[in-house]
N, CA and C atoms as a LAMMPS dump frame, in Angstrom:
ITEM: TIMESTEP
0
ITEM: NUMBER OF ATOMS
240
ITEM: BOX BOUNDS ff ff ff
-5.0000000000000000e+02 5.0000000000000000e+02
-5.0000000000000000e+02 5.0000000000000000e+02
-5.0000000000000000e+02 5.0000000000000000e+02
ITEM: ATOMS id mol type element x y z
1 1 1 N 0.84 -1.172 0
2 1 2 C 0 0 0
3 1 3 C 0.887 1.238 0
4 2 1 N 1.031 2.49 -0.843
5 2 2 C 1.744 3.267 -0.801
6 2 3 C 1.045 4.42 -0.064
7 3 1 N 2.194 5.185 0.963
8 3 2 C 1.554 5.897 1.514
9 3 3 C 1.191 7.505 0.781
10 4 1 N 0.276 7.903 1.327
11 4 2 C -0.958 8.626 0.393
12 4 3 C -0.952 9.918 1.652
13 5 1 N -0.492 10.243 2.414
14 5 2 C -0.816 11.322 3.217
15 5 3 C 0.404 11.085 4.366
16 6 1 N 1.738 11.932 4.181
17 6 2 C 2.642 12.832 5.746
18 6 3 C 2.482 13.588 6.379
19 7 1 N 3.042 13.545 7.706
20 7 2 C 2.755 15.077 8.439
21 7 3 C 4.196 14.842 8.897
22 8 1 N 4.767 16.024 8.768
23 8 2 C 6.116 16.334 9.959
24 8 3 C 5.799 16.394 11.315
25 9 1 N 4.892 16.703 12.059
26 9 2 C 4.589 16.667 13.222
27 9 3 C 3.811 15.998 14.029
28 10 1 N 3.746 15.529 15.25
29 10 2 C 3.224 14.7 15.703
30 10 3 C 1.47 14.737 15.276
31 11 1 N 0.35 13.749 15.243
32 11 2 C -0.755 14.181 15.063
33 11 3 C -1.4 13 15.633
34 12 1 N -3.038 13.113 15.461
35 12 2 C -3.693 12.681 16.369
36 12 3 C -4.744 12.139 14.813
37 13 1 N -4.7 10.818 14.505
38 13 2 C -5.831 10.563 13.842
39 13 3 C -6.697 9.518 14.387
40 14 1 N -8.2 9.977 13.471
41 14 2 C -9.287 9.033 14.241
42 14 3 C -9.69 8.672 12.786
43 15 1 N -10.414 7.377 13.047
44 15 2 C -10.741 6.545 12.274
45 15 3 C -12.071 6.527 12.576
46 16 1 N -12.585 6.329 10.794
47 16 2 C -14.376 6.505 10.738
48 16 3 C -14.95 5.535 10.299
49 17 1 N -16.093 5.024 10.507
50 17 2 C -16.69 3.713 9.787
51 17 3 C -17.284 3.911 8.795
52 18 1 N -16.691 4.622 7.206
53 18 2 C -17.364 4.737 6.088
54 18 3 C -16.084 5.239 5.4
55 19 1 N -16.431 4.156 4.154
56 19 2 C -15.313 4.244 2.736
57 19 3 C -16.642 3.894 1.903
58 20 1 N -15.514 3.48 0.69
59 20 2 C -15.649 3.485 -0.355
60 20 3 C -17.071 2.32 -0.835
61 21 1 N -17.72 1.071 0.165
62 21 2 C -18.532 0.563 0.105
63 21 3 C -19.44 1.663 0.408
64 22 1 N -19.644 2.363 1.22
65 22 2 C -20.388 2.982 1.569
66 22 3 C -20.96 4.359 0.781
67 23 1 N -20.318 4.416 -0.51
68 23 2 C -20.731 5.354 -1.691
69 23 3 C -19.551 6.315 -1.538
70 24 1 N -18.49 6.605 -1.016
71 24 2 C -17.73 7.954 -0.478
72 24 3 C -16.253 7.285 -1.929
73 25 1 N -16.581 8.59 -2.796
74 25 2 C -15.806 8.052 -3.732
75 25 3 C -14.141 7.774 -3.583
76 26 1 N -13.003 7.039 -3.986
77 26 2 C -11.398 6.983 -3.607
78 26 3 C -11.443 8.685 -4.196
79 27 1 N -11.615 8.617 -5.303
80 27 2 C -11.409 10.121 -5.35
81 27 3 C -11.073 11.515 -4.71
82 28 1 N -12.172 11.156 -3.466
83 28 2 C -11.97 12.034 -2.11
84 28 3 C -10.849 12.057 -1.646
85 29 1 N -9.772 11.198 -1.748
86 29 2 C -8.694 10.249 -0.715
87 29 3 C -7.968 11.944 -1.014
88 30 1 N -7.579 13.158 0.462
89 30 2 C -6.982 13.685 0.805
90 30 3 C -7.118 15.07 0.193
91 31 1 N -8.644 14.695 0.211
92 31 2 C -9.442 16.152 -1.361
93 31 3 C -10.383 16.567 -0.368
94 32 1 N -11.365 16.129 0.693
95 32 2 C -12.333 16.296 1.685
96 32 3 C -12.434 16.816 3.06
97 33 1 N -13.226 17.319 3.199
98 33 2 C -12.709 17.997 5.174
99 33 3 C -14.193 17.367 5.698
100 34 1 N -14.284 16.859 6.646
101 34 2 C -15.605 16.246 7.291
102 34 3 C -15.897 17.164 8.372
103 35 1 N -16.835 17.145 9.276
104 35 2 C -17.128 17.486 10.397
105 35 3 C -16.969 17.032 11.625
106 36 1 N -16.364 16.834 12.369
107 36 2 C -16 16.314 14.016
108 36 3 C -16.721 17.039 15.033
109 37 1 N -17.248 16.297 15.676
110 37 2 C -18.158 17.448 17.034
111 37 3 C -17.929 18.667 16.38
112 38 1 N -18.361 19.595 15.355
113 38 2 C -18.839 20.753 14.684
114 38 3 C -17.479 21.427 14.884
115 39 1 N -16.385 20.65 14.426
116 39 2 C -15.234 20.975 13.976
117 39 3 C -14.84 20.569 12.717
118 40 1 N -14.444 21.342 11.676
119 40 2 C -13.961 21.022 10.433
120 40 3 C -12.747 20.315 10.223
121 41 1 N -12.69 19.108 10.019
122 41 2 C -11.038 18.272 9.456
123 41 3 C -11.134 17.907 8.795
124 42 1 N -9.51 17.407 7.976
125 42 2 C -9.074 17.075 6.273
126 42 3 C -9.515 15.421 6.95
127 43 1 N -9.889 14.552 5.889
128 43 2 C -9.599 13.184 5.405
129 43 3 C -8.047 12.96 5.191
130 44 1 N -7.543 12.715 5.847
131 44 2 C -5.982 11.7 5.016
132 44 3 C -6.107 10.734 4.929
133 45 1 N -5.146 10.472 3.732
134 45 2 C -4.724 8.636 3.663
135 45 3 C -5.761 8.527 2.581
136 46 1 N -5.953 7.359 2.355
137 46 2 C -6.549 7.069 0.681
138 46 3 C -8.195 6.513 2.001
139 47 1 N -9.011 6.04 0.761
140 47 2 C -10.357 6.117 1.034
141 47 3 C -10.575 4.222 1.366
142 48 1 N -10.65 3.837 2.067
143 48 2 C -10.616 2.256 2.517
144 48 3 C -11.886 1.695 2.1
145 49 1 N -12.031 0.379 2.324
146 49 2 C -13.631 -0.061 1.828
147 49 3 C -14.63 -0.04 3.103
148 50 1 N -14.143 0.152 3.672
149 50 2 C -15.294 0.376 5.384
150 50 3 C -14.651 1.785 6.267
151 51 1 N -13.161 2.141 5.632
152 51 2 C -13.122 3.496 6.964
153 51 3 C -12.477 4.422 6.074
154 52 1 N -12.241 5.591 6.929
155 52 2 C -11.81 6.737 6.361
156 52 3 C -10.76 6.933 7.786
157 53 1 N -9.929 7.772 7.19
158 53 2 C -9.189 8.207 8.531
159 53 3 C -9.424 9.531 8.406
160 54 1 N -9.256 10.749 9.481
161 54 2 C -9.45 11.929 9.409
162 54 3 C -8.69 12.384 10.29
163 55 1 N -7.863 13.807 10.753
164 55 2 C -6.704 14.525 11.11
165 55 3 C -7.576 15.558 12.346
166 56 1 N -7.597 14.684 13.681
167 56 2 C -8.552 15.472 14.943
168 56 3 C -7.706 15.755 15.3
169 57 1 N -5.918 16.467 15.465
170 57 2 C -5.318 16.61 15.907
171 57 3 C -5.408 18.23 16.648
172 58 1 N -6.42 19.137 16.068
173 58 2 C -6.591 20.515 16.54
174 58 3 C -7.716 20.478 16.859
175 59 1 N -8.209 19.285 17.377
176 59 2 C -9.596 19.121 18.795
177 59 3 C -9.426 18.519 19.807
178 60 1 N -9.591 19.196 20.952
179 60 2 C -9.307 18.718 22.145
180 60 3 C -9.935 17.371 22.432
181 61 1 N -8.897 16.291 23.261
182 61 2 C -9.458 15.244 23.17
183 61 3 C -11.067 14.98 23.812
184 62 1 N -10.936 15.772 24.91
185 62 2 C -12.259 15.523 25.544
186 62 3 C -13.544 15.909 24.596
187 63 1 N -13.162 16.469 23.753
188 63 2 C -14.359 16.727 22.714
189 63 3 C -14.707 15.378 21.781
190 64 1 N -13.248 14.912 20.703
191 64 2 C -12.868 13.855 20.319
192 64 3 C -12.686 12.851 20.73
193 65 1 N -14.071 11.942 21.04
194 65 2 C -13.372 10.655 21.791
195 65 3 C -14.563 9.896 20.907
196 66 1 N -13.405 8.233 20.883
197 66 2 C -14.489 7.326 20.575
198 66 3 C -16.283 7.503 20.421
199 67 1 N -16.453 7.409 19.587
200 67 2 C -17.811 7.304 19.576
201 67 3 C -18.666 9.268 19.316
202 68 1 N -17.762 9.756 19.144
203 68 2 C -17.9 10.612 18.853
204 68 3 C -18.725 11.269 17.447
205 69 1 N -19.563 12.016 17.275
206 69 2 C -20.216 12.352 15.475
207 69 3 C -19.291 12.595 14.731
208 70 1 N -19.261 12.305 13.396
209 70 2 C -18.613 12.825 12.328
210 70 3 C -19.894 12.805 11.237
211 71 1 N -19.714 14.232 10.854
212 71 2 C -20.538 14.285 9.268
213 71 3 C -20.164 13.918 8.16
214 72 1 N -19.855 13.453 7.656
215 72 2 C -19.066 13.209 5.7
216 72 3 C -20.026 14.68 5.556
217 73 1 N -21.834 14.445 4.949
218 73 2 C -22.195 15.61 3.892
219 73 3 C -22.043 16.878 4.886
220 74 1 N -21.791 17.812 4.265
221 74 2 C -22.344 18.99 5.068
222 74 3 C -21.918 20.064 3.668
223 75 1 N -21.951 21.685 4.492
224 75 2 C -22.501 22.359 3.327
225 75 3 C -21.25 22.368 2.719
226 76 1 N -20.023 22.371 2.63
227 76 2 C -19.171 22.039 1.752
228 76 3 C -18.679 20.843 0.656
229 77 1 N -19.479 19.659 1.467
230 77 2 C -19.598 18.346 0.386
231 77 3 C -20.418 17.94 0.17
232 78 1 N -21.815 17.883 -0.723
233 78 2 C -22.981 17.71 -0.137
234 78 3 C -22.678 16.554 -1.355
235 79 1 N -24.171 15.685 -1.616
236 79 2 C -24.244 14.54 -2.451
237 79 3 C -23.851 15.045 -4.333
238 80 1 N -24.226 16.372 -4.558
239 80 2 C -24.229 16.571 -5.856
240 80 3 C -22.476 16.796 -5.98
């Protein structure tokens, strides 16, 4: 698997339960920003068949924890 997304600095990623089965095109892979508890973050890493990874590293953890919401649509990515 070649890697598809670096950071020079330490970071904090969380993992989502929706890829590419789930309609969310590879295309997206490091093109998308989702929603986190009504915080905006990039997608990194390529687009998986069940997850996405996303970059919560500038949300405090107590906000960001397991089980936490994430939006894919919102008004910047919507279905069209």
């Amino acid at each position: 698997m070649a890697q598809t997304y670096r950071r020079a600095t330490a970071s904090r990623i969380a993992i989502v339960g929706m890829g590419y089965k789930h309609g969310l095109p590879w295309s997206c892979a490091n093109k998308i920003s989702v929603l986190c508890v009504g915080h905006s973050v990039s997608q990194v890493g390529s687009i998986m068949m069940e997850t996405i990874s996303i970059d919560v590293t500038a949300i405090a953890e107590v906000e960001c924890r397991p089980g936490s919401f994430v939006d894919i649509l919102h008004l910047h990515f919507t279905v069209e």
